[in-house]
C-alpha positions as CSV (number, residue, x, y, z in Angstrom):
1,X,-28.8,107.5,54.9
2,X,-30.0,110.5,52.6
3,X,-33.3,111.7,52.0
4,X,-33.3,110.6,48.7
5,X,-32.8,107.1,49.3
6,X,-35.5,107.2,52.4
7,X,-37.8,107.6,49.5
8,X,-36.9,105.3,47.2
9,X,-37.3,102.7,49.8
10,X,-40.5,104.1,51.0
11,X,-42.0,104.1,47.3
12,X,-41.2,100.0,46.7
13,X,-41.7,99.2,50.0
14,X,-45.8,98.8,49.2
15,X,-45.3,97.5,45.5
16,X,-42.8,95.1,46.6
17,X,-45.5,93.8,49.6
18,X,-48.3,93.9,46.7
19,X,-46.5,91.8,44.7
20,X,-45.5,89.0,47.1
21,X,-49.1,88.9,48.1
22,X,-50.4,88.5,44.3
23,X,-50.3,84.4,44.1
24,X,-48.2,83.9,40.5
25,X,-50.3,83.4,37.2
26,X,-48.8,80.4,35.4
27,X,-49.1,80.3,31.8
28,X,-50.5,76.7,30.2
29,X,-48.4,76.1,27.5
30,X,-49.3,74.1,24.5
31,X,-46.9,72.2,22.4
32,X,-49.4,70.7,20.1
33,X,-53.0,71.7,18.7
34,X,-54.9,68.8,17.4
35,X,-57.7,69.9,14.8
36,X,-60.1,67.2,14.5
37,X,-63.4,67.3,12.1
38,X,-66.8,65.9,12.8
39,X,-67.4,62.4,11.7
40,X,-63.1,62.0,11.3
41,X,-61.4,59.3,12.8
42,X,-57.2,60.4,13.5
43,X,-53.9,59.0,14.6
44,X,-51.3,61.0,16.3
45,X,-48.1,60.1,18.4
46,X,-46.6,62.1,21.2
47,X,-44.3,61.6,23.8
48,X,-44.2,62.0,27.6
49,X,-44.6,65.2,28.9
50,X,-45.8,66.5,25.1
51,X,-49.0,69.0,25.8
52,X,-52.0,70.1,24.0
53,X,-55.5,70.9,23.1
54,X,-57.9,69.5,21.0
55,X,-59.9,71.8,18.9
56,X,-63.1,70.6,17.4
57,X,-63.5,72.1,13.9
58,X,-67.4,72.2,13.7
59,X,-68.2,74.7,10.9
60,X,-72.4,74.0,10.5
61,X,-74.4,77.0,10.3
62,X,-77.7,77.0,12.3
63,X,-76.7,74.4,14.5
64,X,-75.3,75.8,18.3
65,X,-73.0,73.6,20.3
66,X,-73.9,73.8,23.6
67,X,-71.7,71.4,25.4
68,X,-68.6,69.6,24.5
69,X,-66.9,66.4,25.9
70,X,-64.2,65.0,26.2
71,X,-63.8,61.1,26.7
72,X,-60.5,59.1,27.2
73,X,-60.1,55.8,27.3
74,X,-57.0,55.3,29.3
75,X,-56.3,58.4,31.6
76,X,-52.7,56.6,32.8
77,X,-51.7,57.1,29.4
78,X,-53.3,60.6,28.8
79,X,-55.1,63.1,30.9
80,X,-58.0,65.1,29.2
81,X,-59.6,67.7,31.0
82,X,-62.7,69.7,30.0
83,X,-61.5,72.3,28.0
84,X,-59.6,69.6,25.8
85,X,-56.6,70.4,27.0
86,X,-54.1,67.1,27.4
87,X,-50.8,65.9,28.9
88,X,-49.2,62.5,27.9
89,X,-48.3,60.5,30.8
90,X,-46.8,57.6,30.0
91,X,-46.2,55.1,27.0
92,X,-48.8,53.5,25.6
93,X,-52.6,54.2,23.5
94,X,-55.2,55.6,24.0
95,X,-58.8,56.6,22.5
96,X,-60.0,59.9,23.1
97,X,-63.5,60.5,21.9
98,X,-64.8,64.3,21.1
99,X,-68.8,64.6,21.4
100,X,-70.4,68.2,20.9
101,X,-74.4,68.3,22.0
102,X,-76.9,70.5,21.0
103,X,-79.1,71.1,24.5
104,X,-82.5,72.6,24.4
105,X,-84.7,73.7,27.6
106,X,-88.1,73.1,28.2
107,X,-90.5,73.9,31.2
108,X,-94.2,75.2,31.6
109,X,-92.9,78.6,30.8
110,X,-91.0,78.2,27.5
111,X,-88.9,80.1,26.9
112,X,-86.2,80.7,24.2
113,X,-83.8,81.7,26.3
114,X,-83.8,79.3,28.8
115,X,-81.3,81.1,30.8
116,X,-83.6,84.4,31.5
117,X,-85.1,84.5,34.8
118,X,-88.8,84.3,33.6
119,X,-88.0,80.5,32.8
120,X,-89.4,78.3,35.5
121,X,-87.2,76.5,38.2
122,X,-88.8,72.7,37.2
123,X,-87.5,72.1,33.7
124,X,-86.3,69.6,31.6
125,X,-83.7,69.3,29.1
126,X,-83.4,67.9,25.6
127,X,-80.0,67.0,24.0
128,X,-78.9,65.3,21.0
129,X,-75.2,64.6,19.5
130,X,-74.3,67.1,16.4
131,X,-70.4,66.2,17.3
132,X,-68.8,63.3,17.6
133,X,-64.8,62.4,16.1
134,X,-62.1,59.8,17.3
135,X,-58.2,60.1,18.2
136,X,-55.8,57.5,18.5
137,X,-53.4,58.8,20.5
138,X,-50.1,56.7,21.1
139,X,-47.5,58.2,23.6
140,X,-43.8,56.8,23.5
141,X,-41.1,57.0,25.7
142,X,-38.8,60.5,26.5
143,X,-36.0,60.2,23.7
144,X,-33.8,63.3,25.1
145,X,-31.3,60.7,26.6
146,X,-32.0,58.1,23.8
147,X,-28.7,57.2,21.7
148,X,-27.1,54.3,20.1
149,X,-23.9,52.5,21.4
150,X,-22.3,53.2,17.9
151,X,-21.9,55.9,14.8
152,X,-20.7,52.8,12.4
153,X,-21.0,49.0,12.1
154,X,-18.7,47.0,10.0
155,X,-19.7,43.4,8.9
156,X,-18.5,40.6,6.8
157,X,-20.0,38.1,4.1
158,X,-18.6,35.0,2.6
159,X,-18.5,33.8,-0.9
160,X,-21.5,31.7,0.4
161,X,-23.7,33.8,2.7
162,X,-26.6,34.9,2.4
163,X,-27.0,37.9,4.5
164,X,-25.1,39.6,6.8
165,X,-26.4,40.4,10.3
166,X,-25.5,43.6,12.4
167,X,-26.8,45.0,16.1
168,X,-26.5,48.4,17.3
169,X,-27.7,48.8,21.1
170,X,-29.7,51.4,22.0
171,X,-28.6,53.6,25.1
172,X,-30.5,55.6,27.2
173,X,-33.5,56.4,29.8
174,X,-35.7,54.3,28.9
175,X,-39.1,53.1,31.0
176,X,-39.7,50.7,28.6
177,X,-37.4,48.5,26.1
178,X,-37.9,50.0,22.6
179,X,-39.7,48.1,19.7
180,X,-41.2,48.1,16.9
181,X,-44.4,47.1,18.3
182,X,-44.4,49.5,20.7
183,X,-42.2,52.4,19.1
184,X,-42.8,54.3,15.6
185,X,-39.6,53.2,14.0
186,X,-38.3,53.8,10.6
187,X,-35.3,53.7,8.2
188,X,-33.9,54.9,5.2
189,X,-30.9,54.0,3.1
190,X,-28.8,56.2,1.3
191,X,-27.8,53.6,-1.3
192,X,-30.6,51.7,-3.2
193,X,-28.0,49.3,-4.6
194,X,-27.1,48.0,-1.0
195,X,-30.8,45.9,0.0
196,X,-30.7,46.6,4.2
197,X,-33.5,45.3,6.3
198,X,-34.3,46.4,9.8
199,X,-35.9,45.9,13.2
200,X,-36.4,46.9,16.5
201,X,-36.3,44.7,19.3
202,X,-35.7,45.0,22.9
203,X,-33.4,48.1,23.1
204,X,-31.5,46.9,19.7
205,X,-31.8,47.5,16.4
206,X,-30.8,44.3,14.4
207,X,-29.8,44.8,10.7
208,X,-29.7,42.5,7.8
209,X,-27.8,43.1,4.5
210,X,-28.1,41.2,1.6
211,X,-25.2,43.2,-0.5
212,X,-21.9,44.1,0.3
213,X,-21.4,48.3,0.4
214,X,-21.7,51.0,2.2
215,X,-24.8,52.7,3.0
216,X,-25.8,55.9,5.4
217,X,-28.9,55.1,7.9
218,X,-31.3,57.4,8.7
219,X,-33.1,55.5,11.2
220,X,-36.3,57.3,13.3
221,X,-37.5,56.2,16.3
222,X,-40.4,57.9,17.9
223,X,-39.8,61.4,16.0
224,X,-35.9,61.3,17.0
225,X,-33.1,60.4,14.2
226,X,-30.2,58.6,14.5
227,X,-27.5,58.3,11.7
228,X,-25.6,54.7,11.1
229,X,-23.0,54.3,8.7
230,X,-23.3,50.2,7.5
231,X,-19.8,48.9,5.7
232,X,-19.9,45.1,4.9
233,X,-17.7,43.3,2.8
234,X,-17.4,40.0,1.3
235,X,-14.3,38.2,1.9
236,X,-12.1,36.0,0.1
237,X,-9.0,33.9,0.6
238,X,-6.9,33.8,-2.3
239,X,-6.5,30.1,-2.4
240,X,-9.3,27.7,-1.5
241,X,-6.9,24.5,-1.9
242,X,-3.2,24.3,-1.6
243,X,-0.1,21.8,-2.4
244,X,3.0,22.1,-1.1
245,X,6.2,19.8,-0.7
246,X,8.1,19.3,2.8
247,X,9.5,23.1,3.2
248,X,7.9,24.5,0.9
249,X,5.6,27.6,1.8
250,X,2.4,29.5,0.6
251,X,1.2,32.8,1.1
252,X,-2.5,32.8,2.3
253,X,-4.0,36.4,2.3
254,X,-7.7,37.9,3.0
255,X,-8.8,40.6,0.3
256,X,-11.6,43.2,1.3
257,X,-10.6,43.8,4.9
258,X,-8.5,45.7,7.2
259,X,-9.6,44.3,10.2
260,X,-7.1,42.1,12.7
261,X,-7.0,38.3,10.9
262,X,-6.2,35.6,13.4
263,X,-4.3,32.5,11.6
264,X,-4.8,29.1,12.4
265,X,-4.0,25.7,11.6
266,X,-5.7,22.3,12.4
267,X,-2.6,20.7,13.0
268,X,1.0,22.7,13.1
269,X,3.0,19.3,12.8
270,X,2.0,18.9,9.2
271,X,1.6,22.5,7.9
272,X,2.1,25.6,10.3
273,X,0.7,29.2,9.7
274,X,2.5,32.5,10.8
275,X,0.4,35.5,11.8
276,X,0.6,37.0,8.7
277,X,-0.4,34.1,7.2
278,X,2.3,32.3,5.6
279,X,2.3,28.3,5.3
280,X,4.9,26.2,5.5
281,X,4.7,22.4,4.9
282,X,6.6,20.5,7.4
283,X,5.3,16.5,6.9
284,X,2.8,14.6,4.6
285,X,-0.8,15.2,5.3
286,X,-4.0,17.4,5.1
287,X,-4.8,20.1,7.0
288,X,-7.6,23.5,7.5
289,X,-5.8,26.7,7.6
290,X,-8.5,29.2,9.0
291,X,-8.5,32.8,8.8
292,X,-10.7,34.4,11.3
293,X,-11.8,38.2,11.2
294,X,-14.3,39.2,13.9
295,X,-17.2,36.3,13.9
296,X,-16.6,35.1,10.1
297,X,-13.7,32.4,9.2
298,X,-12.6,31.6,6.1
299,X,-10.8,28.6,4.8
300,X,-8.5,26.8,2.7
301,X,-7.4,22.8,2.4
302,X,-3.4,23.1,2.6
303,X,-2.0,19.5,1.5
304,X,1.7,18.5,2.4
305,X,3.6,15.6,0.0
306,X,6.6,14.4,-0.8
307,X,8.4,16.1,-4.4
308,X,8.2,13.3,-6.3
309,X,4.2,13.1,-5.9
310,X,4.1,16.6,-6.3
311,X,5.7,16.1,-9.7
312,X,3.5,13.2,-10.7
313,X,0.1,15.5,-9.9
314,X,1.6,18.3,-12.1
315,X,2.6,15.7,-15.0
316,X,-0.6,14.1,-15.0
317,X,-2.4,17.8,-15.0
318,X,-0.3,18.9,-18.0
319,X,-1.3,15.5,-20.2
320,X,-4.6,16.3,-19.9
321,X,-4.8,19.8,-20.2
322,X,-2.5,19.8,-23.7
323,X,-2.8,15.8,-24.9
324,X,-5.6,13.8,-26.7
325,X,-7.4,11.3,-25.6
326,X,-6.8,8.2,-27.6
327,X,-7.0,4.0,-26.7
328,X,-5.2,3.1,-29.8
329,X,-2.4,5.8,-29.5
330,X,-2.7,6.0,-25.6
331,X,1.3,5.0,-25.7
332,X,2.1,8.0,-28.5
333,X,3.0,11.5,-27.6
334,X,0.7,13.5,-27.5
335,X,-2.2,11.0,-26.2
336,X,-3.7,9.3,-23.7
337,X,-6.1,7.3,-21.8
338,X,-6.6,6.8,-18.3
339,X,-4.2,4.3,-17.5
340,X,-1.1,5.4,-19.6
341,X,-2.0,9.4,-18.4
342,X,-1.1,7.9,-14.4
343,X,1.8,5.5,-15.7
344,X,3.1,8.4,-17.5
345,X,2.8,10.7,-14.8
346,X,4.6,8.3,-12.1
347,X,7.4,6.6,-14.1
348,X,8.8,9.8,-14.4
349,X,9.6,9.3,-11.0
350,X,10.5,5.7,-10.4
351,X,7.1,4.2,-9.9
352,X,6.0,2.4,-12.9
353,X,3.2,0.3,-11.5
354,X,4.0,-3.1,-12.5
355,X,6.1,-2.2,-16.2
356,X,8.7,-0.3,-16.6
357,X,7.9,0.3,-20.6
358,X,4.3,-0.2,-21.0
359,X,1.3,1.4,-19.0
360,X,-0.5,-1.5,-17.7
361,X,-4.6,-0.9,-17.7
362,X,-6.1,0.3,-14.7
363,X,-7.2,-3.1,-13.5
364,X,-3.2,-4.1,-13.5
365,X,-2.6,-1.0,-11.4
366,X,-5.1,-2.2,-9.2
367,X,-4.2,-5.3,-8.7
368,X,-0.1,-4.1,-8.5
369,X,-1.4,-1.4,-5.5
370,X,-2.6,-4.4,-3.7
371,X,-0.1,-6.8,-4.0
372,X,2.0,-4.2,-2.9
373,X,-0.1,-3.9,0.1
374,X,-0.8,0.0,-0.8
375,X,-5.1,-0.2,-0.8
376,X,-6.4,2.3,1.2
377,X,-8.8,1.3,4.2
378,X,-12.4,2.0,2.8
379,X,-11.4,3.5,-0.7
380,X,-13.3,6.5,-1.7
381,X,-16.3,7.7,0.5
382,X,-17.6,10.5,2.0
383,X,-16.0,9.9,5.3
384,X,-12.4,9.5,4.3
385,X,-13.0,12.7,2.0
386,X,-14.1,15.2,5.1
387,X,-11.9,13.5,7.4
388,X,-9.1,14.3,4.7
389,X,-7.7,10.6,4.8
390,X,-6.6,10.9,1.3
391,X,-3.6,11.9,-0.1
392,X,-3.0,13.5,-3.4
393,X,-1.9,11.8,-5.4
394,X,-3.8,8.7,-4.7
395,X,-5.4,6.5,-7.5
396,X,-9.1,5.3,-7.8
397,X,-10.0,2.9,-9.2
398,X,-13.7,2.5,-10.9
399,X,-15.6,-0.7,-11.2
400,X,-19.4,-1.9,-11.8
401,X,-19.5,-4.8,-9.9
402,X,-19.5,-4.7,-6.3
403,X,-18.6,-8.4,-5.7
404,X,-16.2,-8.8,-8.7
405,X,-14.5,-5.2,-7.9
406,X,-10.4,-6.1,-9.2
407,X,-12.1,-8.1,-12.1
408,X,-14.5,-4.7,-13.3
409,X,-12.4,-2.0,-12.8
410,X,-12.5,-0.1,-16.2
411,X,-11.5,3.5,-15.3
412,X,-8.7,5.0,-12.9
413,X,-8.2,8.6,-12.0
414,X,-5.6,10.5,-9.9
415,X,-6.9,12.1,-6.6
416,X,-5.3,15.9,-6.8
417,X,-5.9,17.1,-3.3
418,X,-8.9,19.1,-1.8
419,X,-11.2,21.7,-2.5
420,X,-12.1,24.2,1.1
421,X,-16.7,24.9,0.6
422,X,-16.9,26.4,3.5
423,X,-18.0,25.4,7.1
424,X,-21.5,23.2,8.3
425,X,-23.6,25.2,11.2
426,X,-21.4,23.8,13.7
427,X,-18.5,25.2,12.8
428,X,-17.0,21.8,11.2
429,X,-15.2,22.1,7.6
430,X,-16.5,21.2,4.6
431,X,-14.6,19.8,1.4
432,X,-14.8,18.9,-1.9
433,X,-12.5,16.9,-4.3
434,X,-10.3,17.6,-7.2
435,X,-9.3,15.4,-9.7
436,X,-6.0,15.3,-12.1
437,X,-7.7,15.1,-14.8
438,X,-11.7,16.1,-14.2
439,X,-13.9,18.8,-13.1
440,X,-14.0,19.5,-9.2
441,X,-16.2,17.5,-7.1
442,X,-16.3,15.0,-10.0
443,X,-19.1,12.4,-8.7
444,X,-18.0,8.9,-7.8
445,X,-19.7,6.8,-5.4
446,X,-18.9,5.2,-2.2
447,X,-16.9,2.6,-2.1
448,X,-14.7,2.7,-5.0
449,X,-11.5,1.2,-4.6
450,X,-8.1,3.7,-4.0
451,X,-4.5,2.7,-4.0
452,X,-1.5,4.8,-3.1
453,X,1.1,4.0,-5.2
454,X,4.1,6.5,-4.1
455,X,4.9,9.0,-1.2
């Protein structure tokens, strides 16, 4: 080894001991400074680990503070030593109370300073508060680890909803489950037209829109941001009600999604649905078609007959959407009442009800449907309407006298098939009733008399 080298290592040799014997100074860093006035009462929010010192800002002139304290209420949640300096511990609140005294000496030898050593050893103090201010000091959860399971959430509405509800989950290292009660949270939306409301509960943020649209989230929980892109769209089926003959078919399709559609009908013997949703009628009765996307189903009344009934509903349709009504004339072109509009739109097709030249009146065509043995067990009700026991094409017949019913039938009108409202809260369907030759849902009570007079 050369002499140079020798006295290089003889030089550091004594620093380097020096400085492995000089125990390291650590610096106290502070993240936060928390000025606080006399008399004022603050809030502030930290998180675990977030350090600090509180700094009274006493400004009055004439007055010395000899002694400051520092008071807090619950040191699990936040350590306060006497120098105000603090470290938040773990999640929760706490009160931290800031008191500055004024202390004054006496003894027999009085003396303004106190302190000097021609003051007596047996003295005796006198202190009064010239200091005193509050902080609330809530301490939530570390949120470096804290995300959300998604970036975007897509939901649906129906014609007849309400609202519809979202959930993102919250991921992350969390020694308690975030909420709003325990958690600063906040959100904003980027589109004013779109009316989202949300809340925090148990890890999850649950979301409720009252629009369809598509809105950017800015949603802050305890100081850290998360972004949420909401898209919710209201659906519709473009037929609510559909008749179709033996063979026939019917496109169904769902507007205002490009999610995956699952097709399905209530009974694949009478109508059957293909995955794209395409109905075909196979034999005479009702069924649902459904079309479910994610946790919303839509739905539409598909009703299978015969041709020549199918005929008859569109005849009857066409009188009274283009003819007038007229008793006198009701046998003219061009007119119609009740009973001639139904004759007229079944003799067309072979079924004359009783006269082959002349429309009977609807208590004939009632009293013709049941000597023909073609009543229908328990008429028109509620029952046989959400059970879809009727047929289009069905007649019913309206009387005023319970007890009397053939004798006081004045009014008959042709049943045209069903109307799909939507489903109950268990999931069961829910229908209405359209009419030849009225509005839908047309009131009638229970109990009026129906005949079937074709298929």
């Amino acid at each position: 080894m050369n002499k140079y080298i020798k006295k290089c290592i003889l030089f550091f040799l004594p620093v380097l001991f020096l400085v492995l014997l000089i125990p390291p100074v650590h610096a106290l860093a502070e993240s936060y400074s928390i000025l606080l006035k006399n008399g004022e009462e603050a809030e502030r929010t930290l998180s675990i680990g977030d350090t600090g010192t509180f700094l009274p800002d006493y400004t009055e002139s004439g007055i010395l503070v000899t002694r400051w304290s520092y008071h807090c209420s619950d040191t699990s949640v936040l350590s306060v030593d006497g120098t105000g300096h603090f470290t938040a511990l773990a999640p929760g609140t706490a009160y931290v109370t800031i008191s500055g005294y004024k202390d004054t000496v006496y003894g027999d030898n009085y003396s303004e300073d106190y302190y000097s050593e021609n003051c007596y050893s047996e003295n005796y103090y006198d202190s009064y508060e010239v200091f005193e201010a509050e902080c609330e000091i809530t301490v939530y959860p570390d949120m470096s680890n804290v995300t959300l399971d998604k970036t975007t959430v897509t939901g649906y509405m129906m014609e007849y909803d309400y609202d519809c509800d979202l959930s993102v989950k919250i991921n992350g290292n969390t020694s308690t489950p975030l909420s709003s009660d325990n958690s600063s949270f906040s959100y904003e939306s980027s589109n004013r037209d779109m009316s989202v409301y949300c809340d925090l509960s148990d890890n999850t943020i649950y979301l409720s829109c009252y629009e369809p649209g598509t809105t950017n989230l800015s949603i802050t929980i305890n100081g850290k941001t998360f972004s949420l892109k909401v898209t919710v769209s209201r659906l519709k089926i473009n037929a609510s009600s559909v008749l179709l003959a033996k063979k026939q078919t019917k496109q169904l399709k769902v507007s205002k999604t490009s999610g995956k559609i699952t097709w399905k009908s209530s009974d694949p013997k009478i109508a059957s649905v293909s995955s794209n949703g395409l109905v075909k009628g196979k034999k005479v009765g009702n069924v649902i078609i459904t079309a479910k996307i994610g946790d919303k189903k839509l739905g539409c009344v598909v009703s299978v007959t015969t041709e020549k009934v199918k005929k008859a509903i569109a005849k009857a349709k066409k009188i009274g959407a283009t003819c007038q009504y007229s008793q006198p004339k009701r046998m003219s072109a061009g007119y119609y009442d009740c009973s001639s509009l139904v004759w007229k739109a079944y003799s067309n097709n072979g079924t004359n009800l009783g006269s082959s030249s002349y429309a009977p009146t609807s208590r004939d065509q009632a009293k013709w449907c049941k000597a023909h043995n073609r009543m229908i067990k328990g008429g028109f009700s509620g029952k046989n309407l959400q059970n879809l026991s009727l047929l289009p094409g069905d007649l019913m017949f309206e009387s005023n006298d319970q007890k009397n019913r053939y004798s006081s039938i004045y009014h008959v009108e042709m049943f045209a098939g069903y109307e799909f409202q939507g489903f109950d809260s268990n999931g069961k369907p829910i229908v209405g009733s359209l009419w030849a030759n009225r509005v839908p849902n047309c009131y009638y009570p229970d109990g009026q008399l129906m005949g079937r007079p074709a298929l």
